[in-house]
N, C-alpha and C positions, 0 to 999 in steps of 0.2 A: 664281643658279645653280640649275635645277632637282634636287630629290633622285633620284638615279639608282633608287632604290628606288622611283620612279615612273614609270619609264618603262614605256610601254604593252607593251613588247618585255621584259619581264621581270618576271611575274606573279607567276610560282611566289616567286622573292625577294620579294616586295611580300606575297604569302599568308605567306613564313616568319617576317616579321620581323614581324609584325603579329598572329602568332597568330589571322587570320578567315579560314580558307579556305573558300569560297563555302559546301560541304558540311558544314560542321564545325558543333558545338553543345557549350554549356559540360558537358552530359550526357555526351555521347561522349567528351568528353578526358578526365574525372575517372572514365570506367569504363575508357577505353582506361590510363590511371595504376593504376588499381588491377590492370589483369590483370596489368599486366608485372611489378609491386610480388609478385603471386603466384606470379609463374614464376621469379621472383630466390629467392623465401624458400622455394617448391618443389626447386630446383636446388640451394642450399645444402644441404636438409636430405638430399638425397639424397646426396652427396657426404660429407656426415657418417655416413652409414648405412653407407657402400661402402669407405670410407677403410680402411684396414688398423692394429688397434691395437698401439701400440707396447710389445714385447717388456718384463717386468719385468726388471730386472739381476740377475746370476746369480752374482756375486763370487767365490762358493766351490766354483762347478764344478769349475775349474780348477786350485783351490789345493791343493798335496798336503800343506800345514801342517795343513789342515781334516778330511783324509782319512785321519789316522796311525791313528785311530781307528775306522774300519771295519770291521775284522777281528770287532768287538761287533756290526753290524748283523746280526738274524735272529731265527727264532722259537726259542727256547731248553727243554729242560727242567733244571732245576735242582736237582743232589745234594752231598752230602757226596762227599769222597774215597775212601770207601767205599763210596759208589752209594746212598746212603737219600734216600729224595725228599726234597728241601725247596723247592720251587715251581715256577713257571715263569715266562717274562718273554719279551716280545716290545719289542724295539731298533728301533726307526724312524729313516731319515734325515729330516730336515726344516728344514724354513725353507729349501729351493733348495743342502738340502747344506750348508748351514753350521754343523747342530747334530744330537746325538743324541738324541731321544727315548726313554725308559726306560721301560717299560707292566712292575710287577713284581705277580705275584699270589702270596702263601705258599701253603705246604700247609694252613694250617690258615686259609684265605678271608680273610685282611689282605692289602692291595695298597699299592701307594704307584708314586709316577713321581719321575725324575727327568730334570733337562735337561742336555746337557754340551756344551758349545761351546770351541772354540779361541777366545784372546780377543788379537787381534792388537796391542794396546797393550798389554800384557805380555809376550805372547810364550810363554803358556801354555794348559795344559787346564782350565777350570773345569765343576765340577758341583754342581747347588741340587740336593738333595732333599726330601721330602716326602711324609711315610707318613702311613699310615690314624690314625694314633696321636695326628699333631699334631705330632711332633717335626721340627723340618729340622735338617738338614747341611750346612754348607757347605763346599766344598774350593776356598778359592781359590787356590792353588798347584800344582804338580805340576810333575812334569819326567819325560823319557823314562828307562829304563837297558835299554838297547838295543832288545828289541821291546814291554819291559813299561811301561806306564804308570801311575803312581801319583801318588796325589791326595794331598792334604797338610790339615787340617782343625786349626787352630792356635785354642786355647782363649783367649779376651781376658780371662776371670777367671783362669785359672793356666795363665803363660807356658810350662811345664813339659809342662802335658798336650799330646801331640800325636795325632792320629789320621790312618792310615794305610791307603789304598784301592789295591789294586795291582791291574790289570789286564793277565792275562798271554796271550797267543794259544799254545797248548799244541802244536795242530796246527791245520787248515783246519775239524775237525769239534766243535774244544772250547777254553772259553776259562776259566782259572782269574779267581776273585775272590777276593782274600787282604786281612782286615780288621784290622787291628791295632790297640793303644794303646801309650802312651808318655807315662809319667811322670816322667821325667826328660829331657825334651826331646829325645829321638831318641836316645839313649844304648842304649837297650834297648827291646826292642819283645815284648809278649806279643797273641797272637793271639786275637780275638775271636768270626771264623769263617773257616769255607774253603772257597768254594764254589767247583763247578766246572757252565759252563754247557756241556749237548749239543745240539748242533743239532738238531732235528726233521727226519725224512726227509719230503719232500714226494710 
């Protein structure tokens, strides 16, 4: 039985399946290979270029647990209840809203930052500090009483000492900072300072 792939009425099949078409040369196939080889990894790369990149997550936009604490965002100057300067401090939102940034500078040129985040397996406010001095604080507890916020800073060598960070919104233009200690484990509280932050007019 003849191979149909031979027959004189069906050339072009007989050139395809054979790979020799009369014009053709092993030169030309292996450049014609490579150009298309460059127009596949040219179109790739441009499609990579063009693509639209995808949005970071934004968790804490929306969350009003994250946001009780905003009322502290702004640039602040900072006195006594008597109005005698004791520094100033600029409050940043960051991390996409999910944390407070603390930038604090004294009157007398000592600075320190702190960070304070809502921490949702708790179910609380925490804040690290960290001053010019070397000392940190940490308040890993707190809880609301009503618009004020206070931080809780519990001593691991003496179960008794407690320390006590309250942050109160006063009005729109001012926010108190009330520092206390406790040596008898919240029984009684004696004040350490009292500061009150004023908005700067921009």
């Amino acid at each position: 039985m003849p191979n149909v792939y031979e027959s004189p009425n069906q050339p072009e099949r007989k050139s395809a399946s054979t790979g020799s078409h009369p014009n053709s040369t092993p030169h030309m196939t292996e450049t014609l290979s490579i150009a298309i080889l460059a127009f596949v990894v040219a179109s790739g790369m441009a499609s990579a270029q063009t693509a639209a990149p995808t949005s970071a997550p934004t968790p804490c936009a929306n969350d009003a647990e994250r946001h009780r604490f905003d009322f502290w965002i702004g640039e602040w100057d900072v006195t006594t209840k008597g109005g005698a300067p004791q520094g100033k401090s600029v409050i940043q939102s960051v991390s996409g809203g999910c944390a407070l940034l603390e930038n604090w500078t004294s009157a007398r040129g000592g600075n320190g930052k702190s960070l304070n985040a809502y921490n949702p397996q708790l179910r609380q406010w925490q804040q690290y500090w960290i001053g010019q001095d070397g000392l940190v604080s940490e308040f890993r507890s707190s809880h609301f009483d009503g618009k004020s916020l206070a931080f809780l800073n519990k001593s691991e060598t003496r179960p008794d000492s407690v320390g006590r960070l309250t942050f109160t919104p006063v009005d729109s233009a001012t926010v108190r900072q009330h520092g206390e200690t406790s040596a008898d484990g919240g029984k009684t509280w004696t004040t350490t300072f009292d500061l009150y932050y004023h908005r700067r007019n921009r």
